[in-house]
VEXPA-265731 format. One record per atom (N, C-alpha, C, CB): atom name; residue in three letters; x, z, y. Coordinates in pm, 1 decimal. Each point is the difference from the previous one (the first is absolute). Glycine has a CB too. Example, Ala and Ser with C-alpha at 12.3 -4.5 7.8 and 13.67 -1.06 7.14 Angstrom:
// residues 2
<site:N; code:ala; u:1319.0; w:780.0; v:-569.0>
<site:CA; code:ala; u:-89.0; w:0.0; v:119.0>
<site:C; code:ala; u:90.0; w:0.0; v:120.0>
<site:CB; code:ala; u:-189.2; w:124.6; v:-117.3>
<site:N; code:ser; u:154.2; w:-196.6; v:222.3>
<site:CA; code:ser; u:82.0; w:6.0; v:119.0>
<site:C; code:ser; u:-77.0; w:73.0; v:109.0>
<site:CB; code:ser; u:118.4; w:-214.5; v:-62.8>
END
This chain:
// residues 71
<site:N; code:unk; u:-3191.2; w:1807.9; v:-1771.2>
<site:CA; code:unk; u:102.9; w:-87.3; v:-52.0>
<site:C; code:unk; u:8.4; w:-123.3; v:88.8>
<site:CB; code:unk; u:-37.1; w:84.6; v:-236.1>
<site:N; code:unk; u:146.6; w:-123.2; v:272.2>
<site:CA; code:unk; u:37.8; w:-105.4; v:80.8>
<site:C; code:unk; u:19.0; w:-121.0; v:-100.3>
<site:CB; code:unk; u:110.6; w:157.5; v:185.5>
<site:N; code:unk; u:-128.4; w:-299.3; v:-121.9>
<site:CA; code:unk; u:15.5; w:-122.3; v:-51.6>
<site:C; code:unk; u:35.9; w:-85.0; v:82.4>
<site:CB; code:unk; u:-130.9; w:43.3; v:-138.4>
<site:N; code:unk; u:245.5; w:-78.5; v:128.3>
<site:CA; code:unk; u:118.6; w:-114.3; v:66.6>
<site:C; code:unk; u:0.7; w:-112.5; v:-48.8>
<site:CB; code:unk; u:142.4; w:142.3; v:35.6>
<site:N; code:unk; u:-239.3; w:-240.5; v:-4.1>
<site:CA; code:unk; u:31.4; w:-141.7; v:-32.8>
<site:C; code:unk; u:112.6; w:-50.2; v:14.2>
<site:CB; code:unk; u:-177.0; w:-27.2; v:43.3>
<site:N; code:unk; u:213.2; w:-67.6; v:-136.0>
<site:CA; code:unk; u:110.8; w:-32.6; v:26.6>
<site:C; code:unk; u:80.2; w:50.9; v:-22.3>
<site:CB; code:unk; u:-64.4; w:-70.0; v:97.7>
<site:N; code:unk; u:88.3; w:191.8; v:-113.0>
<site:CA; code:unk; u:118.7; w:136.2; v:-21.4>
<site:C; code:unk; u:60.0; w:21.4; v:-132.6>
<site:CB; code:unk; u:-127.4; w:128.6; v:159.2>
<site:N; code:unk; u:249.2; w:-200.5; v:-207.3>
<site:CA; code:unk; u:-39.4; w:33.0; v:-111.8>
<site:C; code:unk; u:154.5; w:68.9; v:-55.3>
<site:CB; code:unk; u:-226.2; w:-200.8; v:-23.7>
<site:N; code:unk; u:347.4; w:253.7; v:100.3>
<site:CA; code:unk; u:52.8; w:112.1; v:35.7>
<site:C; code:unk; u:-9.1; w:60.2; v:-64.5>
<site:CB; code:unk; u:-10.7; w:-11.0; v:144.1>
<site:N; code:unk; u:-103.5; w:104.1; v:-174.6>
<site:CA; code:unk; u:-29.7; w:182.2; v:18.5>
<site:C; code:unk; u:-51.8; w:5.6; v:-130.5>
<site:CB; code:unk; u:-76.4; w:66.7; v:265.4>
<site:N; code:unk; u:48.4; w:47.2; v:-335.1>
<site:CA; code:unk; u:-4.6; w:64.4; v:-90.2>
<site:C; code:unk; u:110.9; w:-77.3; v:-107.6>
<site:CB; code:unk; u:-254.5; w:94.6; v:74.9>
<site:N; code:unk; u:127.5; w:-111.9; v:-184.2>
<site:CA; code:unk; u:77.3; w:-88.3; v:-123.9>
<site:C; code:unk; u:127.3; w:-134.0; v:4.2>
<site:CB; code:unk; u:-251.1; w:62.4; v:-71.7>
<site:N; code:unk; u:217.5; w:-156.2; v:188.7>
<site:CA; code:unk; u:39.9; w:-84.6; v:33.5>
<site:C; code:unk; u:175.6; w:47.8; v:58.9>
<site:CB; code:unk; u:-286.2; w:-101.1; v:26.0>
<site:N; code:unk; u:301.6; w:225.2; v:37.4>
<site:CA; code:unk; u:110.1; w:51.3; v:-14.4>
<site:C; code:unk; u:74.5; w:44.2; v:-57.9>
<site:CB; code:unk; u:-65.8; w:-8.0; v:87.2>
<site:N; code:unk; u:-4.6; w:25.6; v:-184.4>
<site:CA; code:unk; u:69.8; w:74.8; v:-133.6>
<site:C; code:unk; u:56.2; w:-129.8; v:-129.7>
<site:CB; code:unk; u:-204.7; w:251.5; v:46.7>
<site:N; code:unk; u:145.5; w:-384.8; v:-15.3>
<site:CA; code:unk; u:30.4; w:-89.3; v:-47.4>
<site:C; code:unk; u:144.4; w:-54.2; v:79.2>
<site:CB; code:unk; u:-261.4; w:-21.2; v:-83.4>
<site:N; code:unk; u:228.4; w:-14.9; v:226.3>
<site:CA; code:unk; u:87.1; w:2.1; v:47.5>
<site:C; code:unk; u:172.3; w:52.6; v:-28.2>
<site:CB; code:unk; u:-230.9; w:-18.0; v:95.0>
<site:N; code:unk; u:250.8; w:176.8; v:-121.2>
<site:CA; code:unk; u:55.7; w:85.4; v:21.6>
<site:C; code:unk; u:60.7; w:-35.9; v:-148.4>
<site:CB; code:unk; u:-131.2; w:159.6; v:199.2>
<site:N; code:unk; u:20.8; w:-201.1; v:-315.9>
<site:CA; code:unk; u:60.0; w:-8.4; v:-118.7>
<site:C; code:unk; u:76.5; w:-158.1; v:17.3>
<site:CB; code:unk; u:-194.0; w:179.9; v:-145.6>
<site:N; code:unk; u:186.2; w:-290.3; v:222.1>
<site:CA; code:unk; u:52.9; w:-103.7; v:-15.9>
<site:C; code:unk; u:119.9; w:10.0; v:63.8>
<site:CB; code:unk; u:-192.2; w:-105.0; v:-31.8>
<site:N; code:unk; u:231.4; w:213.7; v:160.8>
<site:CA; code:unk; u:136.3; w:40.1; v:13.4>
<site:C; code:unk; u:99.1; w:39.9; v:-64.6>
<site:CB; code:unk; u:-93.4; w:20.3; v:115.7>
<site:N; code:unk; u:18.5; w:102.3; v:-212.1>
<site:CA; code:unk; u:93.9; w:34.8; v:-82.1>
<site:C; code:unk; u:65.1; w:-73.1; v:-113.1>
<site:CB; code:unk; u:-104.9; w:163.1; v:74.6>
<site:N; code:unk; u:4.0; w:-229.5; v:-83.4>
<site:CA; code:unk; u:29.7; w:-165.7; v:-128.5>
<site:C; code:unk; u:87.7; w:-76.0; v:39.5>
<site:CB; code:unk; u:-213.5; w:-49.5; v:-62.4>
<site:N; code:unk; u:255.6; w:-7.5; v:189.6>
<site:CA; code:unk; u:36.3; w:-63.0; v:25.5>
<site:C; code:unk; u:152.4; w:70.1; v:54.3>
<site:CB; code:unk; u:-244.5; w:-132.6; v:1.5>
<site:N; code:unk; u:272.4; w:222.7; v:-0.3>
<site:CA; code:unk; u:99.3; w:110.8; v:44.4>
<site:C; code:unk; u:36.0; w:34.5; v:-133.4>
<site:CB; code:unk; u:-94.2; w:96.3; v:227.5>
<site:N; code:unk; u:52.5; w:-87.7; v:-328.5>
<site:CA; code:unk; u:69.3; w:21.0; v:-65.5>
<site:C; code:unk; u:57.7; w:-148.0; v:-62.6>
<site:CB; code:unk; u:-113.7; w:243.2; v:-7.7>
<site:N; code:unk; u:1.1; w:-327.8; v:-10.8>
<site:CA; code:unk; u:100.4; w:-121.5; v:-85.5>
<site:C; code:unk; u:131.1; w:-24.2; v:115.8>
<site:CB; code:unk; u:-239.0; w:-164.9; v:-148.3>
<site:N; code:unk; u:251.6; w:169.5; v:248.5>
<site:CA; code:unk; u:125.8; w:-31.4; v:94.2>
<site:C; code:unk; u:106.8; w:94.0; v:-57.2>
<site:CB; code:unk; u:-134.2; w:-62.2; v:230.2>
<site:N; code:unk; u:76.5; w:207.4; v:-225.6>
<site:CA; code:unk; u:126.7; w:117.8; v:-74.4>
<site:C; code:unk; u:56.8; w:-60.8; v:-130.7>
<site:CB; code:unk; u:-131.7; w:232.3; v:75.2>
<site:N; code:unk; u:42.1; w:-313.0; v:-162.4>
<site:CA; code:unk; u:24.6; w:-18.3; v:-129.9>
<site:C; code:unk; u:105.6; w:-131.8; v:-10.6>
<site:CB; code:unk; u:-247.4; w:114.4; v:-65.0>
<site:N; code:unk; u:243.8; w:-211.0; v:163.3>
<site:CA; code:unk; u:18.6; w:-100.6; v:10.7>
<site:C; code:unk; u:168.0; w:9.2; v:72.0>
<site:CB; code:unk; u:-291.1; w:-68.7; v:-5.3>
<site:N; code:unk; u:244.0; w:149.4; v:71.2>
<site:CA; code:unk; u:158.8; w:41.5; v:101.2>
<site:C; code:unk; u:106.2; w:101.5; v:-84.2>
<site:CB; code:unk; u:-153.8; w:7.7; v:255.5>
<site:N; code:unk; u:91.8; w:80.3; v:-324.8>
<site:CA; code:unk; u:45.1; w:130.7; v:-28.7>
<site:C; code:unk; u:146.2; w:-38.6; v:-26.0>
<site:CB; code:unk; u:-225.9; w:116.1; v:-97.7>
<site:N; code:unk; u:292.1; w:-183.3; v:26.0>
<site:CA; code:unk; u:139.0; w:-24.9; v:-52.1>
<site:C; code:unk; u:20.9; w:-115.2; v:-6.2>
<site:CB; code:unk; u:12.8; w:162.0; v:-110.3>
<site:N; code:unk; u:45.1; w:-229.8; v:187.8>
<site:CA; code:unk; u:33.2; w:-150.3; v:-6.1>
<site:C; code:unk; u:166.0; w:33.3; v:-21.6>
<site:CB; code:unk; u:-216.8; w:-138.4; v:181.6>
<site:N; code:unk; u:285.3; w:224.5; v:-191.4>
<site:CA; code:unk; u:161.5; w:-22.6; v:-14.7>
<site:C; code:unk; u:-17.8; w:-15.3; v:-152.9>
<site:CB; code:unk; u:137.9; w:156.3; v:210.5>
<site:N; code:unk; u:-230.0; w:-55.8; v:-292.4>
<site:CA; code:unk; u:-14.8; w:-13.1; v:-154.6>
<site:C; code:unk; u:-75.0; w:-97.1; v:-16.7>
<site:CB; code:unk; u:21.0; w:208.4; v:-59.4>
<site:N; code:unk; u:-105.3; w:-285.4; v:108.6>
<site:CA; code:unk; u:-24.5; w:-132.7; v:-45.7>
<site:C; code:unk; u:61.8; w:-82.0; v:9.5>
<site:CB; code:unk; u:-138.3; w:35.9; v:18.8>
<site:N; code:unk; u:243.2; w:-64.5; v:42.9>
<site:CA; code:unk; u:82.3; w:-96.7; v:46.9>
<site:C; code:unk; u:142.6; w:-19.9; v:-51.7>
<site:CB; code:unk; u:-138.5; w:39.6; v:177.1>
<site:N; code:unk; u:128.0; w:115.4; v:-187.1>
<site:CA; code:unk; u:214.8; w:14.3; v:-103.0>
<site:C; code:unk; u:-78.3; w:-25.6; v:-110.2>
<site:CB; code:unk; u:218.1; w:232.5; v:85.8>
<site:N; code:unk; u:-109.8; w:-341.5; v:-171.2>
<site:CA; code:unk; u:32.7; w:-22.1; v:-106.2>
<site:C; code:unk; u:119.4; w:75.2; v:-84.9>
<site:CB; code:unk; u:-107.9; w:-186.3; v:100.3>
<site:N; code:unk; u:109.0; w:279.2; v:-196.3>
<site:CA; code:unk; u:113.4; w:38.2; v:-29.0>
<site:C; code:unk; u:110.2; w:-116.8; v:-84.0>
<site:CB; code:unk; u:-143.8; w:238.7; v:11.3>
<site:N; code:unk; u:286.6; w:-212.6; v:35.1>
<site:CA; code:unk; u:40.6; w:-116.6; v:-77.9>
<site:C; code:unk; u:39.2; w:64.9; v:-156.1>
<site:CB; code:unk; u:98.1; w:-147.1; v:238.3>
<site:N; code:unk; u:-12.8; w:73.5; v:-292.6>
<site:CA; code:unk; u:11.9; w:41.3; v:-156.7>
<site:C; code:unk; u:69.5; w:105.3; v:59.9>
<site:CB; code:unk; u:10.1; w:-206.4; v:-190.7>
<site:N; code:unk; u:153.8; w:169.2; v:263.3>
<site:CA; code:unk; u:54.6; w:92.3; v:23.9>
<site:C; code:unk; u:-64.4; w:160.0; v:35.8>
<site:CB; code:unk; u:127.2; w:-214.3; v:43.9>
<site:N; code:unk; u:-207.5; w:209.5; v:25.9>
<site:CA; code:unk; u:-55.4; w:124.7; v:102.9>
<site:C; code:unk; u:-137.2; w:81.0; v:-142.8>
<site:CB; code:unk; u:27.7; w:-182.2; v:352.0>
<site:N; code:unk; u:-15.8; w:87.8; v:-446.1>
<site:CA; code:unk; u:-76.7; w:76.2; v:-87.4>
<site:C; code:unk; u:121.0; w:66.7; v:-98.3>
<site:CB; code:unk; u:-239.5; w:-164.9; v:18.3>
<site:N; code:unk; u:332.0; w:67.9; v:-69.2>
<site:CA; code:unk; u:84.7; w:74.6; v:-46.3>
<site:C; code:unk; u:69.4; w:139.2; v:90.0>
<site:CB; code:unk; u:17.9; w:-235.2; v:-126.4>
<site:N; code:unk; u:23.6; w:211.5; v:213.8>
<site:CA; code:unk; u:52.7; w:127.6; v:56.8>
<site:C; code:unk; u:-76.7; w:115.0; v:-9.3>
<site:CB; code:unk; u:103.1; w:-127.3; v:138.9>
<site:N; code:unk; u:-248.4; w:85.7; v:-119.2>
<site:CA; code:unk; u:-92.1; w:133.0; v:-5.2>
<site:C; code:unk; u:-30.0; w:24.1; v:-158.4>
<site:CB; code:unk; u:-128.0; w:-45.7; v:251.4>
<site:N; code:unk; u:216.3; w:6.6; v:-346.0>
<site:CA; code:unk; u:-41.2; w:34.1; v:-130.6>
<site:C; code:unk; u:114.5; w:91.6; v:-22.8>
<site:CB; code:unk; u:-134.7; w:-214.3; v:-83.9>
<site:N; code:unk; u:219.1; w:178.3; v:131.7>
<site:CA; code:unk; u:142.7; w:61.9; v:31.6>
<site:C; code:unk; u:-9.9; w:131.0; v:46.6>
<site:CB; code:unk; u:88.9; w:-207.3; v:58.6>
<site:N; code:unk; u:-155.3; w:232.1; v:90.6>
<site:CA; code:unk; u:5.1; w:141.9; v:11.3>
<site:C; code:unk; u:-93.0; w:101.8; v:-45.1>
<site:CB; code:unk; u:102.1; w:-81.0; v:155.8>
<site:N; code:unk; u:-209.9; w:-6.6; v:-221.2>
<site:CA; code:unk; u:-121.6; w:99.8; v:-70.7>
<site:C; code:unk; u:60.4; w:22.3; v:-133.2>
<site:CB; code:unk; u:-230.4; w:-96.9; v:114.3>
<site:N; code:unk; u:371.4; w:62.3; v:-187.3>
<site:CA; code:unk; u:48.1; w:16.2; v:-46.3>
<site:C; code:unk; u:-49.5; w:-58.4; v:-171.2>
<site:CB; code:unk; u:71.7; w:160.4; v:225.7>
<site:N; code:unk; u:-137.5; w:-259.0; v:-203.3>
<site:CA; code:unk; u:-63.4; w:-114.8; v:-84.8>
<site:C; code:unk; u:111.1; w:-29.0; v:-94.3>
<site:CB; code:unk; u:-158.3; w:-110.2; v:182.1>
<site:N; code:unk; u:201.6; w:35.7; v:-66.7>
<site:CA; code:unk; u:157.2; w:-60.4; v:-85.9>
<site:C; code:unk; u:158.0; w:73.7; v:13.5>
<site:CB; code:unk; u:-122.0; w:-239.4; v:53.5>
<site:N; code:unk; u:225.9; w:227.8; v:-129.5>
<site:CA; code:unk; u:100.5; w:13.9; v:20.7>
<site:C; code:unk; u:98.1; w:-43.8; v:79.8>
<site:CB; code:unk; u:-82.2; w:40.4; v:-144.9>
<site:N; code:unk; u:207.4; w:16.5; v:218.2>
<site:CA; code:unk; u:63.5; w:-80.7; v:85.5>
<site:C; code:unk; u:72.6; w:-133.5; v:-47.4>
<site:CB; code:unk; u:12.9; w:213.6; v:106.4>
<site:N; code:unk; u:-3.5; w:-230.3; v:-265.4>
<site:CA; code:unk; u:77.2; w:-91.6; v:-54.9>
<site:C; code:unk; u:-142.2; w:-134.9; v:-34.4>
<site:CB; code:unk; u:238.1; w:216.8; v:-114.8>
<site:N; code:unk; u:-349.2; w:-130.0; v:83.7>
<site:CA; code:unk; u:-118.5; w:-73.7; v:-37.5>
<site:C; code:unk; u:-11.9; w:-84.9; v:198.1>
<site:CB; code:unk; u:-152.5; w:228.4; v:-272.9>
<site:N; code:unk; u:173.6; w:-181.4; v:365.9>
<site:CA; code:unk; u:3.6; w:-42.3; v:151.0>
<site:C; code:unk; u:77.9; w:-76.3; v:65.0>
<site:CB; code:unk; u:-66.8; w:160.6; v:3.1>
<site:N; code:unk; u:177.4; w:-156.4; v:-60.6>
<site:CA; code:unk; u:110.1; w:-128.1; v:-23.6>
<site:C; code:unk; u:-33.4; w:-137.2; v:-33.3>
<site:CB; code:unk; u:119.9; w:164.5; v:-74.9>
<site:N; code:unk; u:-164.8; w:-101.1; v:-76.5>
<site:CA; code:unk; u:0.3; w:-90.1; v:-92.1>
<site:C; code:unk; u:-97.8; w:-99.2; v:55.3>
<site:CB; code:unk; u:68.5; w:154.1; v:-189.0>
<site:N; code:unk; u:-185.5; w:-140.0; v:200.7>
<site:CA; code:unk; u:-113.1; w:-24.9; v:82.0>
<site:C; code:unk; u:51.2; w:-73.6; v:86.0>
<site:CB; code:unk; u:-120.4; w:180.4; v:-30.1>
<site:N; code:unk; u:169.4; w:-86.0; v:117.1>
<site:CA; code:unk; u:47.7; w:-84.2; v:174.6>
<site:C; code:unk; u:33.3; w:-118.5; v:-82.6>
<site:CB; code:unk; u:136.9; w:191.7; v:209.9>
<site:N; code:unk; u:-17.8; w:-246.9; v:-228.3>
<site:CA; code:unk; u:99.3; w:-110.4; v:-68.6>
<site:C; code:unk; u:-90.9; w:-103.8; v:-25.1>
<site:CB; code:unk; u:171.0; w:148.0; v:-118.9>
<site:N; code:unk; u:-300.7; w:-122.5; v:0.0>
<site:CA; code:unk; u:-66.6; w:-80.9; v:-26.7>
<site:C; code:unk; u:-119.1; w:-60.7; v:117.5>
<site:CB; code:unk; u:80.8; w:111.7; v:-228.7>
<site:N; code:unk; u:-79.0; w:-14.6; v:291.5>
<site:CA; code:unk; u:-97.4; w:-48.4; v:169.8>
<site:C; code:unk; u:63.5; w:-61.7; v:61.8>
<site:CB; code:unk; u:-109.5; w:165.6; v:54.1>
<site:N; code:unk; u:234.8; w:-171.7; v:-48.6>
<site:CA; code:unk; u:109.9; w:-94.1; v:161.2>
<site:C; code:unk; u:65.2; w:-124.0; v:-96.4>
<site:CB; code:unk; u:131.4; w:260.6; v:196.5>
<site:N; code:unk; u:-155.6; w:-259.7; v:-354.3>
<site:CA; code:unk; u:65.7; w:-42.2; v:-66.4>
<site:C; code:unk; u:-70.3; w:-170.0; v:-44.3>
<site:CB; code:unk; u:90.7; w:282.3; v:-52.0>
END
């Protein structure tokens, strides 16, 4: 068995290593992953419309709505 002063690289010490990459690679993925969805705000409008085509609301209930949003 060999002993490398000083060496402290190899075996375990790499495997620590190797785990502080992946730690750190991932909080960046986590951190980066979607900044357009962190950042859009939906407005009233853009929520109403999407209630509209999931068919939530009615086209008269979408009107009605609008009017009171610009209103």
């Amino acid at each position: 068995m060999m002993h490398y002063e000083n060496y402290h690289l190899g075996g375990m010490h790499l495997i620590w290593w190797f785990v502080g990459v992946v730690i750190l690679i991932l909080i960046f993925a986590f951190l980066y992953s979607s900044p357009a969805q962190s950042s859009k705000k939906d407005t009233p409008l853009d929520i109403l419309k999407r209630r509209l085509a999931l068919g939530e609301i009615s086209k008269d209930d979408f009107h009605e709505k609008k009017k009171m949003l610009e209103g």
